[in-house]
C-alpha angles and dihedrals in degrees: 000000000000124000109264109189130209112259097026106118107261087225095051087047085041084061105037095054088043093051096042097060143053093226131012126177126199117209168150128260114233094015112142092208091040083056097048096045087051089052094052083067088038091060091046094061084246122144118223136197108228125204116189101213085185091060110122103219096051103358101101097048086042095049084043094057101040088047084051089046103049101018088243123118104184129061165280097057117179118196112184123194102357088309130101103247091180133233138317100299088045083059115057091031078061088045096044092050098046094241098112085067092061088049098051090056094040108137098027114115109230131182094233134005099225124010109192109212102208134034099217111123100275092056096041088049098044087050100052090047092045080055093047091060096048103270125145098236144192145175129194117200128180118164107202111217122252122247088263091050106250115142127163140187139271129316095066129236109329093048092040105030117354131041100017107041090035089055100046085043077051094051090047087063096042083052088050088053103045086052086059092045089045091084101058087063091047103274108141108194122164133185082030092169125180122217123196089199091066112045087044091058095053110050092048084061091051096051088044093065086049095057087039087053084047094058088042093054095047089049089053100049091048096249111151106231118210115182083204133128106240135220138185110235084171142345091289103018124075125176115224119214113196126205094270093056093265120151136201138162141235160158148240137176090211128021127189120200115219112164110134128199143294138202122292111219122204115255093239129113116283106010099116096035104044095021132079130206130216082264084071108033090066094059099038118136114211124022109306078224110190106016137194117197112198111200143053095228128127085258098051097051093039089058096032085059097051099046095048090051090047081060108261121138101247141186130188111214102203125186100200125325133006124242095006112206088026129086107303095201089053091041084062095045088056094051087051092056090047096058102045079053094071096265113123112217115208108207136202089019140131126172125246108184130010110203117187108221097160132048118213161099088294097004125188121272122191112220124188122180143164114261105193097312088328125101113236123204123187138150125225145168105235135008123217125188122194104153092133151296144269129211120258085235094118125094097015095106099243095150088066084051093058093237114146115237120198096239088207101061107006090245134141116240107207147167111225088343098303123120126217081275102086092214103035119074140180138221142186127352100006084060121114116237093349122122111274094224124120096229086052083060098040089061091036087051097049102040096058095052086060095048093048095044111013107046096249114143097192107125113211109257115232092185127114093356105186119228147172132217105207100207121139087291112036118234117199128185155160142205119347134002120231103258092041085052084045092055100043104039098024133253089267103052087052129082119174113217106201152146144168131234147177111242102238089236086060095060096075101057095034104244150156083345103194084004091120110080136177141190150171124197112211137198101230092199097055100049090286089293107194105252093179132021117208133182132177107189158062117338088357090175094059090050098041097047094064100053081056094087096049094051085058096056085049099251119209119214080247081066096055096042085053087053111101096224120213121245131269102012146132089224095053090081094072089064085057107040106143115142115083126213083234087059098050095208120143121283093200113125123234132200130359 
């Protein structure tokens, strides 16, 4: 604290120590609010000046002349940066918006006012808006090759090597399947042939106008674009490495950190070597021919589904469960259908050398696993492993930023987006305990720059999210499964309305009959609210989407029986639930 001597006019000390330090907060001691205001600076790493109005040698005159200065009489009062920010309150709402960062760096001349690492969908979104809103802004984007040397361009992982290749590889499988099924309603089609070349060709043109269309939107919405690795050098300088091993340096008030995630890869010999990810299937170049896929992941099965339909022979090499963190009834239910479907599921199983014994296009790769205590050889063409993903938090210097990073996981732990750094935040995958899905980052995204630049004070809400699995048979859901609603309600508070069906154009061919399966978990206490949403069957994200809504407003299973369904459809049944699990009545449909 600085002196503050007897006879000196309280207003002209007021200024001076205003005016001498970046923040200064007057308060109490003992004061329980004085204390938490001054630990919110405390958090952020940022020192503080403290008066003591209470203080009996200059306290009373000091009180006097701050009450006469700001019009407040009680504390704390924070003044930052010469300027009143206001009390506690004033405070942590600044804190919780994101705007007491940008007033702890006011008057400081940087080169950019928000510079966006990563050009997946939540960054690019965050930085045009950001743009939108007048802001000078920047992305660096660097995408490090694979092991097997496939790299790509801007737009991240959904647009280059998840949700849009992976759904129009999808959609390949459901065309090879509705030629089959063609028959059954009077096509006749002979010499039907698939070739991997071309589809493959395709849909990397495709994904080359979108990152084509990336680089176009940035340019019209006056975002500087650097296809650069970046690195903190310290809280508001980063060094960008290109390509060419060129480096330059620059700075930013506010950074946001969008990096999304990559494969993880087994720490066996031979996986990175012999093994491909998803990063690289949807680039290969020739059939993938005889594939193991080793995981039990969304991605694995998802992959695993569209290549066996396209005609390849396919296993699925599984450790434990399958689809950990989703449903585990309708997981199984899954696995069952896949099976059915031709693909052979290994379980409980995990690899424990890859050997390459063949070059090619495919080649031939040895694998041998542990298959519960025996020792499993077999020989395939490729090898995919899916069995998770880690966060690109590594390498970018955050440690010299100052940014806390979860050893355990490589994740970010943060508050509305925002790190322990006031002025550096985080969104999508990266993100602690926060849905791994590219619209989830996109609104994130959006909304904090906002918050951060427009005034707006909506958070993003990370709450029933809706998804789709888009597995042979697609699985669609929302909110909480039905063991997780079991554990945190009780087994007693929650009824499962349910039933199974046979999508109509499935009758003809004879297919997946009482495949289809649906489900909603509700709360008794609370008029039987739907806590989770579930779906097994055809265009599950069309039909999941618009329940999504509903889940929001905190639809009850009342709501849905007082829904008039459209026929014939598979989402109708949800308008006409009416056995329980607790019943155990049959779920099989009868009738249209």
């Amino acid at each position: 604290m600085p002196p503050i001597h007897n006879g000196t006019d309280p207003k002209d000390t007021i200024e001076k120590i205003i005016k001498g330090n970046k923040v200064v907060i007057f308060s109490a001691s003992g004061d329980p609010t004085c204390a938490q205001t001054k630990e919110i600076f405390t958090s952020l790493n940022e020192p503080y000046v403290s008066i003591e109005v209470d203080d009996e040698g200059y306290g009373p005159p000091i009180q006097e002349a701050l009450s006469q200065r700001t019009g407040l009489s009680g504390v704390p009062q924070v003044f930052v940066g010469g300027e009143l920010l206001g009390g506690s309150e004033d405070t942590a709402s600044a804190l919780k918006k994101g705007t007491l960062g940008q007033l702890l760096t006011t008057g400081i001349s940087y080169d950019y006012d928000l510079v966006v690492i990563g050009g997946g969908s939540g960054g690019l979104a965050a930085s045009k808006e950001a743009a939108k809103l007048g802001k000078k802004v920047a992305v660096c984007d660097f995408v490090k090759p694979t092991p097997k040397g496939t790299t790509w361009g801007l737009g991240g992982t959904c647009v280059n090597v998840g949700c849009i290749p992976k759904k129009l590889m999808h959609n390949a499988a459901l065309l090879g399947q509705g030629i089959h099924d063609s028959k059954s309603f009077g096509w006749e089609m002979q010499d039907v042939k698939f070739k991997w070349e071309t589809m493959r060709g395709n849909i990397r043109d495709y994904i080359a106008s979108l990152n084509w269309k990336y680089r176009v939107s940035l340019r019209e919405a006056g975002v500087d674009y650097m296809n650069a690795y970046a690195h903190f050098m310290d809280p508001h300088k980063l060094k960008l490495t290109d390509k060419k091993g060129g480096e330059k340096f620059i700075t930013s008030r506010d950074f946001l950190l969008a990096m999304g995630e990559r494969p993880r890869y087994p720490d066996i010999p031979g996986a990175r070597e012999h093994a491909i990810s998803s990063d690289d299937l949807f680039f290969l170049p020739h059939c993938p021919g005889k594939t193991l896929v080793v995981g039990a992941s969304y991605v694995a099965l998802e992959c695993a589904g569209f290549l066996r339909a396209i005609g390849f022979d396919v296993t699925v090499m599984v450790r434990s469960i399958l689809l950990r963190g989703f449903d585990q009834d309708m997981a199984e239910r899954i696995g069952k259908y896949m099976e059915e479907e031709g693909i052979r599921f290994i379980r409980p199983c995990v690899p424990t050398k890859l050997e390459l014994i063949e070059e090619g296009s495919p080649g031939k790769i040895r694998v041998t696993a542990n298959a519960n205590g025996t020792e499993v050889v077999e020989e395939f063409n490729t090898v995919l492993f899916a069995v998770g993903r880690e966060p690109c938090t590594h390498s970018l210097g955050l440690a010299e930023a100052g940014v806390n990073v979860n050893p355990k996981n490589g994740k970010l732990p943060v508050v509305n987006e925002r790190t322990n750094v006031p002025h550096i935040y985080a969104v999508g995958d990266i993100l602690e305990g926060r849905p791994e899905l590219t619209p989830v980052a996109i609104q994130a995204g959006i909304l904090l720059a906002r918050r951060l630049y427009g005034g707006s004070d909506v958070q993003c809400d990370y709450t029933n999210v809706p998804t789709t699995v888009f597995t042979p048979i697609e699985y669609g859901c929302i909110g909480y499964s039905e063991e997780n609603a079991i554990a945190k309600f009780g087994e007693e508070n929650i009824e499962v309305f349910h039933t199974s069906f046979t999508p109509l154009e499935w009758t003809l061919p004879k297919r997946g009959a009482d495949a289809g399966y649906l489900k909603i978990v509700c709360l008794i206490p609370e008029n039987n609210r739907i806590l989770g949403f579930h779906y097994l069957g055809p265009n599950a994200g069309e039909v999941t989407q618009g329940f999504a809504t509903a889940m929001k407003l905190n639809a009850t299973k009342a709501d849905l029986d007082a829904t008039i369904g459209i026929h014939p459809t598979c989402a109708e049944l949800f308008t006409t639930l009416t056995v329980s699990k607790r019943s155990g009545a049959s779920t099989k449909q009868g009738g249209c």
